[in-house]
C-alpha positions, 0 to 999 in steps of 0.5 A: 480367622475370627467368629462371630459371637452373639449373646443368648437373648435374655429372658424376661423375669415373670413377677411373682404373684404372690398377693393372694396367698398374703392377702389370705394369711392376713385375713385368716389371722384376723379371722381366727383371732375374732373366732376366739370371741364368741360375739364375733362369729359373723365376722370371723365367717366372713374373714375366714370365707375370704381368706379360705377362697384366697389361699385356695387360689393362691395355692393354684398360682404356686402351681402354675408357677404365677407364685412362689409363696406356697406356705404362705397361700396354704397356711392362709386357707387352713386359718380360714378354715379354722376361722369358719369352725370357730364362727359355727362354734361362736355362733352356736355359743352366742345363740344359746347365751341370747336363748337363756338370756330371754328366758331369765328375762321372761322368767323375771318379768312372769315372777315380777307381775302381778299373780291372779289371786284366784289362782295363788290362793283357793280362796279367793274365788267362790266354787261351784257344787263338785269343784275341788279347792286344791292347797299348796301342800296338794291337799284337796277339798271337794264339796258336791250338788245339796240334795234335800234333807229330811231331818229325823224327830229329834234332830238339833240345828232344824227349824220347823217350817225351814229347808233342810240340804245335805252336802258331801265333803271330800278331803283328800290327802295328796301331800307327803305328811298326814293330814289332822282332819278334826281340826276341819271345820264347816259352817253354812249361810243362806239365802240373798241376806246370807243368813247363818245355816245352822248346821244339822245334827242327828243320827245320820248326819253331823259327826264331822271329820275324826281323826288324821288322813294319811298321805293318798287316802280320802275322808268323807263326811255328809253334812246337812244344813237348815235353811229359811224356806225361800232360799235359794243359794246355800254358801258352804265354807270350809276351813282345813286347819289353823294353817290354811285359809277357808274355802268356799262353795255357792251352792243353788238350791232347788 
């Protein structure tokens, strides 16, 4: 008695699609790598956005059994995803770095050009009546409209037949030291020559400025100054001390 034996069909062997999976370890090798340089940031987003989207997919052919390699698929989007932290942080770095960087650069170039003299040193412009010249140390002198001046009988510095102008003289102490007033010294000239005006001294006005300022404290003084009769302008100056430069006020008159 025989039988009739048959062999089982064979099935065939599915390839194993494991490129994606591959594909994303590599990328995200690289890209976690470039991420370590700030510089590169745009590059490690790129790599690792690839490499993050191709290990997801991979991991979903290990599931439907299209690959095997699932560790490998899976470790490629983890270091995708590392890749797109890093580029976030190098990014966030880089930008700083290049913000800083042109701000030292501004910063340079603002020190390194030439300074409006005007606005270095009080005196090198001409003020008007009530402005206030302000010094380095923040000492402030303020100089206001003249008015007319009538001086007494026997007053000294006035000319029969001239003007007489008073002004008032503010300085205040908005420093840290105290302030040696009586080394202030005013002088005047007037009219379109610029012809010295005498200053005035009588009972009233002259005195000048006597003792020292302390720091947040004002002294005041009026003083009074001849001028020819057809004057116009009177220019006041006034010199703090030693250690400062003069400054001065164009006064009009009239």
């Amino acid at each position: 008695m025989s039988y009739d034996t048959q062999a089982p069909p064979t099935v065939p062997h599915r390839a194993m699609r494991n490129g994606l999976g591959t594909a994303a370890l590599i990328l995200g090798i690289i890209g976690t790598l470039s991420g370590l340089v700030p510089f590169f940031f745009w590059l490690a987003g790129i790599l690792g956005l690839i490499a993050l989207i191709l290990g997801l997919v991979g991991k979903g052919r290990v599931k439907r059994g299209e690959a095997n390699n699932k560790g490998v698929a899976l470790t490629g989007a983890l270091l995708g995803l590392a890749a797109l932290i890093l580029s976030v942080v190098g990014a966030v770095i880089t930008f700083t770095a290049v913000s800083d960087a042109v701000d030292e650069i501004d910063k340079a170039i603002k020190d390194s050009a030439p300074k409006d003299p005007a606005a270095q040193d009080p005196a090198a412009k001409n003020l008007a009546d009530g402005d206030t010249s302000v010094y380095d140390d923040d000492l402030k002198v303020t100089v206001s409209d003249p008015k007319a001046y009538k001086p007494s009988e026997f007053a000294a510095g006035h000319t029969e037949g001239n003007k007489a102008y008073q002004v008032t003289v503010v300085i205040e102490n908005g420093g840290k030291e105290k302030f040696d007033a009586t080394l202030v010294t005013l002088t005047g000239r007037a009219g379109t020559n610029g012809v010295a005006a005498e200053q005035i001294f009588d009972e009233k006005v002259g005195a000048g400025f006597q003792g020292t300022v302390l720091p947040g404290k004002k002294a005041t003084v009026t003083v009074a100054f001849d001028t020819p009769e057809d004057a116009k302008n009177l220019t006041v100056e006034v010199n703090p001390g030693l250690d400062y430069n003069a400054s001065q006020w164009e006064l009009k008159l009239g």
